[in-house]
C-alpha positions as a Markdown table, in Angstrom:
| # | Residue | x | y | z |
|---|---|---|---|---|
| 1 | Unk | -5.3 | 3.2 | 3.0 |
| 2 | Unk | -7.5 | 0.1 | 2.7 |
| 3 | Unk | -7.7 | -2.2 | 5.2 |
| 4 | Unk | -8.3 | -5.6 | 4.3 |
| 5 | Unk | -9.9 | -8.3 | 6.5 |
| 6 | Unk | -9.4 | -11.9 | 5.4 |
| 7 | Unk | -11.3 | -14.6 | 7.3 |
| 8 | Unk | -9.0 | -17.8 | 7.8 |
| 9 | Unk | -10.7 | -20.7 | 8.5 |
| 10 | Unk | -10.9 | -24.4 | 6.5 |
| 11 | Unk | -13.4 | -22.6 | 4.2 |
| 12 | Unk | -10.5 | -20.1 | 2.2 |
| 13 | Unk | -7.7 | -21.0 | 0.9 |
| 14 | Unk | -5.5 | -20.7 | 4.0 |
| 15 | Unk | -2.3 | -20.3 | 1.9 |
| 16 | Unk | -3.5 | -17.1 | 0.0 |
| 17 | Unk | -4.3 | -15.5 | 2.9 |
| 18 | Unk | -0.8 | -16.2 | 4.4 |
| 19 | Unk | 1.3 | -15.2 | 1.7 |
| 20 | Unk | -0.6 | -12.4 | 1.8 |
| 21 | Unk | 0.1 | -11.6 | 5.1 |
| 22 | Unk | 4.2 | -12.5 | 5.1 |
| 23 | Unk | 4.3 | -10.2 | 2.0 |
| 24 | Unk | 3.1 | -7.4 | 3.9 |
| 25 | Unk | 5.2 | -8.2 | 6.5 |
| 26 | Unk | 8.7 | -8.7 | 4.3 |
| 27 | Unk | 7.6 | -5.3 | 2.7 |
| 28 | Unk | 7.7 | -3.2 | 5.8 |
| 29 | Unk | 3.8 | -3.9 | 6.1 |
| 30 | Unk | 2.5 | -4.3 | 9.4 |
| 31 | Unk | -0.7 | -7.3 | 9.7 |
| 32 | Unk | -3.1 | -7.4 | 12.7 |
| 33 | Unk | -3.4 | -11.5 | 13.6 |
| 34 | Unk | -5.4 | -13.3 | 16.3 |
| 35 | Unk | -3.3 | -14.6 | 19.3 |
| 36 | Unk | -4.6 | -16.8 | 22.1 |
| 37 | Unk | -4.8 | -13.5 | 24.2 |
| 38 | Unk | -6.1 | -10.7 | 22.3 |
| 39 | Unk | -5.3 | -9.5 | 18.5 |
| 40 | Unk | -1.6 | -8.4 | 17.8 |
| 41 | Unk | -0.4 | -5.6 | 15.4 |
| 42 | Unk | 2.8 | -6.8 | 14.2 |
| 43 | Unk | 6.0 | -5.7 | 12.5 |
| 44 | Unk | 9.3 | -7.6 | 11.7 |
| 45 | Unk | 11.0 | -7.0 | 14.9 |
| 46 | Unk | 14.5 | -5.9 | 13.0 |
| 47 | Unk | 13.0 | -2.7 | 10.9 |
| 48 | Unk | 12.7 | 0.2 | 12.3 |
| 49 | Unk | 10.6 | 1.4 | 10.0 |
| 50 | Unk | 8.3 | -1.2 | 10.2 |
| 51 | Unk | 8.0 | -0.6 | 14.0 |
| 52 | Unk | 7.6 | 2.5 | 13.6 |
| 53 | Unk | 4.0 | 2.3 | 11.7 |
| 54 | Unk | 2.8 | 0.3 | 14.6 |
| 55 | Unk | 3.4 | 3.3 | 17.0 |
| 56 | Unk | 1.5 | 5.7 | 14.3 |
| 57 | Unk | -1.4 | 3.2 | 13.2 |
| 58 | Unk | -2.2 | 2.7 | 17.6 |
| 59 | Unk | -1.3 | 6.7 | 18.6 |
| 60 | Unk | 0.8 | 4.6 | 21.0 |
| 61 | Unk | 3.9 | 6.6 | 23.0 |
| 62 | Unk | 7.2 | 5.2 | 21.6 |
| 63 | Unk | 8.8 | 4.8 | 25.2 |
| 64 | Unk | 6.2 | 1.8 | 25.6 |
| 65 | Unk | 8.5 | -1.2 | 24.6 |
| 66 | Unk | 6.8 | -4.2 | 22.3 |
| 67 | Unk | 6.5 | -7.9 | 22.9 |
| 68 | Unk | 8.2 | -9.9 | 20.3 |
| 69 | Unk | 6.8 | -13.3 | 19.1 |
| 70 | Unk | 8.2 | -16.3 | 17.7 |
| 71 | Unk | 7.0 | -19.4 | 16.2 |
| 72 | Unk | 9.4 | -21.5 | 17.4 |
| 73 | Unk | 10.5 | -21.8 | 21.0 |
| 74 | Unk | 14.5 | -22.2 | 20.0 |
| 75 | Unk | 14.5 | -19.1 | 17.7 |
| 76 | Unk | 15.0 | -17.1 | 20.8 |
| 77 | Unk | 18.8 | -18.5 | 21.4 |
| 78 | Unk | 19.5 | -16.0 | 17.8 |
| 79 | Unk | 17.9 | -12.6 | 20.5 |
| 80 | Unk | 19.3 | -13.3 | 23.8 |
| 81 | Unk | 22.6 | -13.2 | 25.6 |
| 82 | Unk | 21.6 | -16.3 | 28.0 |
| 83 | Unk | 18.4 | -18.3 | 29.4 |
| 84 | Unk | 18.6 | -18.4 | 32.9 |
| 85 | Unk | 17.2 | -22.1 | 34.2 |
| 86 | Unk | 14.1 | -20.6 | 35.7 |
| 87 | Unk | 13.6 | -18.6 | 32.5 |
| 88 | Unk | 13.9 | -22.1 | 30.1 |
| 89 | Unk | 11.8 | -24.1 | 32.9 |
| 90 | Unk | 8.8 | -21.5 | 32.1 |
| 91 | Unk | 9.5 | -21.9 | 28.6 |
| 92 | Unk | 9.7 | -25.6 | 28.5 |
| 93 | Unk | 6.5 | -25.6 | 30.7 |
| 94 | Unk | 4.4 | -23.1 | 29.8 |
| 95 | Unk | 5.2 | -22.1 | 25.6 |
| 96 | Unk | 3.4 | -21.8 | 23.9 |
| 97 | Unk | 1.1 | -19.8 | 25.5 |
| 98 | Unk | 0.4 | -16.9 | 27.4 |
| 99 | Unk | 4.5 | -16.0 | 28.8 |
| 100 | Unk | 6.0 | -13.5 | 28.2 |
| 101 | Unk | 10.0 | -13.9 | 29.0 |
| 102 | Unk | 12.4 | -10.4 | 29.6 |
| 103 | Unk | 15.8 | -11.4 | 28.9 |
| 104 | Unk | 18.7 | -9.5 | 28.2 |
| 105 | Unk | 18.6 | -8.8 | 24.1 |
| 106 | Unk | 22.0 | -9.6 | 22.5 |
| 107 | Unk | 22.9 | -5.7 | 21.1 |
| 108 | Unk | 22.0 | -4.5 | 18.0 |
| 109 | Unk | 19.6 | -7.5 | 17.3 |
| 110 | Unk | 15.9 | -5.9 | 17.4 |
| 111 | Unk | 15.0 | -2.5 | 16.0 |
| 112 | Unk | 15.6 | 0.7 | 19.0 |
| 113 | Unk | 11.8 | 1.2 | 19.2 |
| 114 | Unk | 11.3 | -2.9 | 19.8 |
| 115 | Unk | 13.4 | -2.7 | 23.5 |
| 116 | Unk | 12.1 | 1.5 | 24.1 |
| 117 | Unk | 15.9 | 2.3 | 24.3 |
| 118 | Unk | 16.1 | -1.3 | 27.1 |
| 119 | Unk | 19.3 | -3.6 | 27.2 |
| 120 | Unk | 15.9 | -6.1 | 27.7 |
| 121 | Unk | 13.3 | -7.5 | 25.5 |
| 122 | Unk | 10.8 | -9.2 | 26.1 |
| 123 | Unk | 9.9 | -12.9 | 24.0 |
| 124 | Unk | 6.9 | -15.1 | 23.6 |
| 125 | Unk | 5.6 | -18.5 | 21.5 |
| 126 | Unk | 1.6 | -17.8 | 21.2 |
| 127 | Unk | -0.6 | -20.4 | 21.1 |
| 128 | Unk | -2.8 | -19.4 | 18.4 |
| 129 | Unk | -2.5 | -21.8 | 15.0 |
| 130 | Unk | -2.8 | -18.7 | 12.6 |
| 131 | Unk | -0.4 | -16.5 | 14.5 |
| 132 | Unk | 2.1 | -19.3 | 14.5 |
| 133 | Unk | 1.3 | -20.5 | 11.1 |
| 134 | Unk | 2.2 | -17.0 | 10.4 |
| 135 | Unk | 5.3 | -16.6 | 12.0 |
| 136 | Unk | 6.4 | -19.9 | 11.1 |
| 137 | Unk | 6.2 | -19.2 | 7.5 |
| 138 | Unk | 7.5 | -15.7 | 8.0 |
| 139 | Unk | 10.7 | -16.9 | 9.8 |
| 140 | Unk | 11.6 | -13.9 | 10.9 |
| 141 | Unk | 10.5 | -12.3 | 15.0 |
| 142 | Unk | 7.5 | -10.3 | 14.9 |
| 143 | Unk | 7.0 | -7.0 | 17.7 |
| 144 | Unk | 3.3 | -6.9 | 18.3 |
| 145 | Unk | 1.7 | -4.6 | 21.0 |
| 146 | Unk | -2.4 | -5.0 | 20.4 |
| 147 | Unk | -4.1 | -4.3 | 17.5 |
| 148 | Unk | -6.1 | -1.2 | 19.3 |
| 149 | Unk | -5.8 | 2.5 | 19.5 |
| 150 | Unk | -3.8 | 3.6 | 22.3 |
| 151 | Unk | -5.5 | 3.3 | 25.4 |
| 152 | Unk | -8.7 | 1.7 | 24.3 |
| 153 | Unk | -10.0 | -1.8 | 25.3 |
| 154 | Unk | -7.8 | -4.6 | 23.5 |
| 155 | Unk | -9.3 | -6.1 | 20.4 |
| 156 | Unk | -10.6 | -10.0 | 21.1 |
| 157 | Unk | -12.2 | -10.2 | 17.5 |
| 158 | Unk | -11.0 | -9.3 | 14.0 |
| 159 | Unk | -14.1 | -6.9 | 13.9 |
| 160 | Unk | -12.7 | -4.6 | 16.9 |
| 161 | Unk | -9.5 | -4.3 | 15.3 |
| 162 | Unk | -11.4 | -3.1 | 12.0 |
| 163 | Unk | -13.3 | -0.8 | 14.2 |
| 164 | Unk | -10.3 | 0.9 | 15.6 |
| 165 | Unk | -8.2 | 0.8 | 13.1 |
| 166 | Unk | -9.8 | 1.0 | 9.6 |
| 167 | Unk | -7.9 | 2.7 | 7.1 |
| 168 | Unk | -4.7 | 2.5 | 9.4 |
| 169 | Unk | -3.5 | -0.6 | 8.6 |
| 170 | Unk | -3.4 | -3.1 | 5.5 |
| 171 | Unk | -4.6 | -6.4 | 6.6 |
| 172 | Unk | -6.5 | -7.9 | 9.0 |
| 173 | Unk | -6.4 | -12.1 | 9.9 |
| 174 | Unk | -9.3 | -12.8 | 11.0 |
| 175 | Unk | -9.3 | -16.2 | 13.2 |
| 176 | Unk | -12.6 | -15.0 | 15.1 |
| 177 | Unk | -13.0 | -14.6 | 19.2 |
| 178 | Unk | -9.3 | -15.0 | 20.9 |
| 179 | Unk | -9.7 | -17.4 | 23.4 |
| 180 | Unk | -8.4 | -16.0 | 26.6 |
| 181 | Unk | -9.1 | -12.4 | 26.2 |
| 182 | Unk | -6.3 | -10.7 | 28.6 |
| 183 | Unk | -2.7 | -9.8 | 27.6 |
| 184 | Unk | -0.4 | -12.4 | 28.6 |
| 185 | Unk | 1.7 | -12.4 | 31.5 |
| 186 | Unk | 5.1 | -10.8 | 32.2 |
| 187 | Unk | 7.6 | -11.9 | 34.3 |
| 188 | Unk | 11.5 | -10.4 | 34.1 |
| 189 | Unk | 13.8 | -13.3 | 34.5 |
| 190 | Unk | 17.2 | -10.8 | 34.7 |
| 191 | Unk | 16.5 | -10.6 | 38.6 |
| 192 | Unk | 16.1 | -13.7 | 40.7 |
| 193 | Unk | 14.1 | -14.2 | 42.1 |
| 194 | Unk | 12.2 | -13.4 | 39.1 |
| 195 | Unk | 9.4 | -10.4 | 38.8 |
| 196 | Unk | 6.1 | -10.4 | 37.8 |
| 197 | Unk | 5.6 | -6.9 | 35.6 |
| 198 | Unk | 2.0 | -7.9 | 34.6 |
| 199 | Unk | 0.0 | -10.7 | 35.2 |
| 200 | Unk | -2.0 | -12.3 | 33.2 |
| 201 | Unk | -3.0 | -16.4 | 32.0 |
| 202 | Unk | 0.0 | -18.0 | 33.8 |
| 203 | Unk | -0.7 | -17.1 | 37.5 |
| 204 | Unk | 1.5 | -16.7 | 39.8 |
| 205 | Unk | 1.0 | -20.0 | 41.5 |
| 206 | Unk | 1.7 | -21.2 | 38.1 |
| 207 | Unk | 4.8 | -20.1 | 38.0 |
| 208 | Unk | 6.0 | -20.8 | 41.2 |
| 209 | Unk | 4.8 | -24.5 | 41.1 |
| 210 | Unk | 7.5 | -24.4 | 38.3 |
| 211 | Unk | 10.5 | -22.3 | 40.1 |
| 212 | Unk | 10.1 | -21.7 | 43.6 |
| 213 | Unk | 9.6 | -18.1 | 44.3 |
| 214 | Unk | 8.5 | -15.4 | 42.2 |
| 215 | Unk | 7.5 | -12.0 | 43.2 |
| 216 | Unk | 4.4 | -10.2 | 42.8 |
| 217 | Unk | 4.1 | -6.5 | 43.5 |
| 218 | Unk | 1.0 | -5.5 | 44.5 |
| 219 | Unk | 1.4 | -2.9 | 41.6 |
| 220 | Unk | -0.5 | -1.3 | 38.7 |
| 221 | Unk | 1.6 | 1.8 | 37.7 |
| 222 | Unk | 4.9 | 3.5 | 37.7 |
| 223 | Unk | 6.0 | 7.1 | 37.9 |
| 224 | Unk | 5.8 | 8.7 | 34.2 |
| 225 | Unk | 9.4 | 9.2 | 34.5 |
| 226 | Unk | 10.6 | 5.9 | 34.5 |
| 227 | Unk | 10.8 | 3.7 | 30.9 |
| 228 | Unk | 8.4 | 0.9 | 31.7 |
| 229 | Unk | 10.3 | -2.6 | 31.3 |
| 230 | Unk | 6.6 | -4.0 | 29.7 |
| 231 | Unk | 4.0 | -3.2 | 28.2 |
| 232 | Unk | 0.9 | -1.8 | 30.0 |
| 233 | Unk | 2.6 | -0.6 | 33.0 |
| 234 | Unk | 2.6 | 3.4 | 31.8 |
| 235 | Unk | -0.3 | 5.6 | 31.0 |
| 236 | Unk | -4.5 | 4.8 | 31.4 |
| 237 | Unk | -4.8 | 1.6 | 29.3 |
| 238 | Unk | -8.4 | -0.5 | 28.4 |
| 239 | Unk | -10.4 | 2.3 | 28.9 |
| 240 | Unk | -14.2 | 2.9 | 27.0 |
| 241 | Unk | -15.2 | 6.6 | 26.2 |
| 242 | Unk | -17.0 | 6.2 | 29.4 |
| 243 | Unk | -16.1 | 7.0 | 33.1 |
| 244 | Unk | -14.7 | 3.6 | 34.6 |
| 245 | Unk | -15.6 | 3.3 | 38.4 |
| 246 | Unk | -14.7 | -0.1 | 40.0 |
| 247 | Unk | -17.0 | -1.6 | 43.0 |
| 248 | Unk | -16.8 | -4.4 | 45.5 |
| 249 | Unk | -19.0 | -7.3 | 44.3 |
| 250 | Unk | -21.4 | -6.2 | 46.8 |
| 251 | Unk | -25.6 | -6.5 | 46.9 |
| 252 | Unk | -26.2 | -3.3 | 49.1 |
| 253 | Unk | -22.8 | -1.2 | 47.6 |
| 254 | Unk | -24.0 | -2.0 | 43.7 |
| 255 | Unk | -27.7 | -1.6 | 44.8 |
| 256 | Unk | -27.3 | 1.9 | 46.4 |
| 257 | Unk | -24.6 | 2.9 | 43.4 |
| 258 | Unk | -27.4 | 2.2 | 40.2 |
| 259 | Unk | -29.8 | 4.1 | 42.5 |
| 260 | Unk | -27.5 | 6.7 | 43.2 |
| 261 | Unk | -26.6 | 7.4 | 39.3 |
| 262 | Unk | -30.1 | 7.2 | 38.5 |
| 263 | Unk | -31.0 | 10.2 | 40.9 |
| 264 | Unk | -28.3 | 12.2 | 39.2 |
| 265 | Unk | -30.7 | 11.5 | 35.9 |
| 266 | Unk | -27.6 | 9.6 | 34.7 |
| 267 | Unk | -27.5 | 6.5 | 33.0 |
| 268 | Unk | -25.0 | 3.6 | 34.1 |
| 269 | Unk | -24.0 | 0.3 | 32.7 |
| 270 | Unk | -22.8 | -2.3 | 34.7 |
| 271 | Unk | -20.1 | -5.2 | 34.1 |
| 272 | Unk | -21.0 | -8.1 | 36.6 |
| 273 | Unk | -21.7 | -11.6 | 37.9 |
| 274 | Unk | -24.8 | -13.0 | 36.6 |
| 275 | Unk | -26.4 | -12.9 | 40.0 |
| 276 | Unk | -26.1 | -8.5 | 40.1 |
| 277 | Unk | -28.4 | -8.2 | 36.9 |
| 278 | Unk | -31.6 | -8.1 | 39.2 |
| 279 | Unk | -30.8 | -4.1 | 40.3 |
| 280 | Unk | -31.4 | -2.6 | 37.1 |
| 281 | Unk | -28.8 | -1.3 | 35.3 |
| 282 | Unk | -29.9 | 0.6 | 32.2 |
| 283 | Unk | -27.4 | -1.6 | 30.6 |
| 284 | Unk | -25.7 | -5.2 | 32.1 |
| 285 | Unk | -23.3 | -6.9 | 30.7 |
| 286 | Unk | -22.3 | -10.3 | 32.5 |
| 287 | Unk | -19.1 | -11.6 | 33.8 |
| 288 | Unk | -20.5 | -15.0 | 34.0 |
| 289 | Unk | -20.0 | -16.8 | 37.5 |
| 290 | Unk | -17.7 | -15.1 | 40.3 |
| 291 | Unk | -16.2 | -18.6 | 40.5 |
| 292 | Unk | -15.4 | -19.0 | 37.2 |
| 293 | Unk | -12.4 | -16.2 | 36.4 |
| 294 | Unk | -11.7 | -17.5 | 33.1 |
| 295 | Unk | -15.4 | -16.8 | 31.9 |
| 296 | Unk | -14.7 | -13.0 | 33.2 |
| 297 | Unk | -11.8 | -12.5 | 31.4 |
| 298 | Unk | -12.8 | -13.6 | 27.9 |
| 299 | Unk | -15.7 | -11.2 | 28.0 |
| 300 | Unk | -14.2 | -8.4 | 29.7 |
| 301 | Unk | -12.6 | -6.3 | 27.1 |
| 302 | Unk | -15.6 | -6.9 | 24.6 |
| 303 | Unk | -18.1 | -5.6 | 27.3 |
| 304 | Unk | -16.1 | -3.1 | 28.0 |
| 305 | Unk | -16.2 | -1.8 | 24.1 |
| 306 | Unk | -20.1 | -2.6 | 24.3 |
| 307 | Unk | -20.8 | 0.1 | 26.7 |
| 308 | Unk | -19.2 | 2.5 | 23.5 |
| 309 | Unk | -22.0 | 1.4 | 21.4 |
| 310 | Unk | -24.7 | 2.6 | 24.4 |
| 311 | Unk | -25.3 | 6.2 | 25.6 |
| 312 | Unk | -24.3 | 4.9 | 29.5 |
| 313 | Unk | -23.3 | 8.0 | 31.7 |
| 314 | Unk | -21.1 | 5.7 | 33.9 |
| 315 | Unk | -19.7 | 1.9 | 33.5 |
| 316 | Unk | -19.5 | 0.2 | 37.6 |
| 317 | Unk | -17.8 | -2.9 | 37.2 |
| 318 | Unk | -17.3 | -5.2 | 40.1 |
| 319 | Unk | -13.9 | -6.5 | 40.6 |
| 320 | Unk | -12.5 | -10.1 | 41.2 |
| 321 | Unk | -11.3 | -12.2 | 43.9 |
| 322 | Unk | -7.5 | -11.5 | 43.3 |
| 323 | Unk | -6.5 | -14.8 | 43.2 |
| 324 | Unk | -5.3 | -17.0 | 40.2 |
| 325 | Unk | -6.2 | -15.1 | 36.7 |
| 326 | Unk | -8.5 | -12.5 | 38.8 |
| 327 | Unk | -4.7 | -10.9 | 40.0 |
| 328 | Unk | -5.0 | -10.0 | 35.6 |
| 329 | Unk | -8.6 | -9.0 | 35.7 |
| 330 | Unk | -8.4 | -6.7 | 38.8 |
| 331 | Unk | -4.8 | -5.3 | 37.0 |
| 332 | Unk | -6.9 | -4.2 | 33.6 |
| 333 | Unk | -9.6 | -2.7 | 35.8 |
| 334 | Unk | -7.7 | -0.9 | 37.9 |
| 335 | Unk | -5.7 | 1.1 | 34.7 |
| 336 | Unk | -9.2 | 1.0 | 32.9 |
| 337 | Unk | -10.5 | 2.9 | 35.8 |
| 338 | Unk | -7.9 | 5.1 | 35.9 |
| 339 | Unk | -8.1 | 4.1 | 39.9 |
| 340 | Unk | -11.0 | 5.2 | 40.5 |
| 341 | Unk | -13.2 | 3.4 | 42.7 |
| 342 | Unk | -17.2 | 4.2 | 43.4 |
| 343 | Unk | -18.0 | 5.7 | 47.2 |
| 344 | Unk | -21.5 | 6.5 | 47.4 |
C-alpha cells in the first residue's frame, strides 16, 4: 500500500485534500488527521470493517475500545440513550476540546469493535480545524484510537505517523505539531459522581469547578482480565525501544543515576527540566520549566521517539508535580515505564 501524506495548510487547495480524505473514509478507508491532542487513525464508527483496519494498521488488541469523534457537539443525541446534566455541563463547557464523555451507546448504533463488546462508548468534539473540517464534511462519527503502532509513543506530527505507519495506511493529513501533545481526558459520566479513567488536558480541578465532585483514582492499570472502559488503561503504552526508568526531579538522585549508567559503560538519555542538563547525559532532551506542565507535555511523546533515533542504553525521565495536567504526564510515564522506577 501507498501511504500518502498531504500537507493542509492555506498554501494547497484545502478542498482536494478533504475530499480526498472523506472518500477514503466513505470507502471503508481509514485517514490519519491531526487533533488538538495527538494524530488520530480514523474509521467511520458504523463499519465494522472499516474498524477493523485500524486494529490491523496499529497491531492494536481488539478488547481496547475507540474514542469516537464528532464535529458537531449535538450529533451525539443520534449515539446515546441520555446526557446526564453533569455530562452536558462538561460538554457545554469544555467541547470542543480535550473530553472525552462515556455514555451509555444506544444498541446497535456503533460497529462491535467501536464499544470492545461495552453497553458504553465513549464521544468527543476535537478542537483541531482540519479534524473538524473533516468530520464536518464527512457527516458521519469517526472511531479514532492514535495514529501509532500499538504501544509506541503517540504521533504529535504527520511525520511520526508516516514513520510508524508507512505502507499501512492510505492517507495522511498533515496539519503539522498537535498542539497539546497528550490524549485527552476521560471521564465516565454513567456513575455519579462521575470517574476519571484517564486524565489528560481538562484537569480534574477543571472539571470539578464545573460539577462538584469527581473522582480520581490514583490509578494507571487494571487487571488483564477486565475489558478496559477507555483507552490506555490495558497493556504498556508510549513506550521507546528503550528501557523507561522514571526518577524524582532530584539534583543528587539524577546526578548519582547518569553516573551510575555510565560505570555500567552504558549510555543514557535523559528527559528533563532545563535546569538537569548540566549532569551530562549522553543525550538530554528538555521538558522546558518544572512550572510550566503544558511545555512538558507537548514535547513529551516527541522526546520520547527521539531517544529511538540515538543508540541510548537507558531513557531516566523525571516526573511531574501531579497536580493540574502533570496528573496526565505522570499517567503516560508511569505505563511508558512499564512502572519502573530508578533506585540506585
Amino acid at each position: 500500500m501507498i501511504t500518502t501524506r498531504l500537507i493542509v495548510d492555506n498554501n494547497v487547495n484545502k478542498t482536494q485534500a478533504y475530499t480526498q480524505a472523506v472518500e477514503k473514509l466513505i470507502q471503508g478507508e481509514i485517514v490519519a488527521f491531526p487533533t488538538e491532542t495527538v494524530y488520530g487513525l480514523g474509521a467511520i464508527a458504523t463499519n465494522e470493517q472499516a474498524v477493523a483496519k485500524i486494529f490491523e494498521a496499529k497491531g492494536r488488541p481488539s478488547d481496547n475500545p475507540l474514542i469516537v469523534h464528532v464535529g458537531e457537539a449535538h450529533h451525539i443525541l443520534k449515539y446515546v440513550k441520555d446526557i446526564p446534566q453533569k455530562a452536558n455541563d462538561c460538554i457545554e463547557t469544555f467541547w470542543p476540546g480535550p473530553l472525552t464523555v462515556i455514555l451509555n451507546a444506544i444498541p446497535n448504533t456503533f460497529a462491535p469493535n467501536v464499544t470492545a463488546g461495552l453497553s458504553t462508548v465513549g464521544l468527543r468534539m476535537p478542537d483541531h480545524p482540519i479534524a473538524l473540517e473533516l468530520l464536518r464534511r464527512l457527516g458521519q462519527p469517526v472511531a479514532a484510537p492514535s495514529a501509532n503502532r500499538s504501544g509506541k509513543p503517540s504521533p504529535t506530527t504527520a511525520l511520526h505517523v508516516e514513520k510508524d505507519l508507512q505502507g499501512r495506511i492510505p492517507l495522511i493529513l498533515d496539519g503539522g505539531a498537535t498542539g497539546i501533545g497528550l490524549e485527552s481526558t476521560v471521564v465516565d459520566f454513567t456513575v455519579d459522581p462521575p470517574v476519571i479513567l484517564r486524565p489528560g488536558g481538562v484537569t480534574a480541578q477543571m472539571l470539578r469547578d464545573v460539577i462538584g465532585e469527581v473522582i480520581d483514582p490514583d490509578t494507571t492499570t487494571v487487571e488483564d482480565e477486565t475489558v478496559p472502559r477507555a483507552p490506555g488503561m490495558k497493556y504498556a503504552h508510549y513506550a521507546p525501544d528503550a528501557p523507561v526508568f522514571l526518577i524524582e526531579p532530584d539534583h543528587e538522585a539524577v546526578e548519582n543515576a547518569i553516573t551510575s549508567i555510565h560505570m555500567k559503560h552504558q549510555k543514557v538519555a535523559l528527559l528533563a527540566p532545563d535546569e538537569f542538563k548540566q549532569y551530562h547525559a549522553d543525550w538530554f532532551f528538555s521538558l522546558g520549566n518544572q512550572q510550566n506542565l503544558e511545555t512538558s507535555a507537548r514535547h513529551l511523546y516527541a522526546h520520547l521517539r527521539s531517544c529511538d533515533d540515538t543508540v541510548t542504553d537507558i531513557i531516566l525521565v523525571t516526573v511531574p508535580i501531579k497536580t493540574g495536567v502533570g496528573a496526565a504526564i505522570l499517567n503516560r510515564l508511569e505505563k511508558a515505564a512499564n512502572g519502573n522506577w530508578w533506585h540506585s
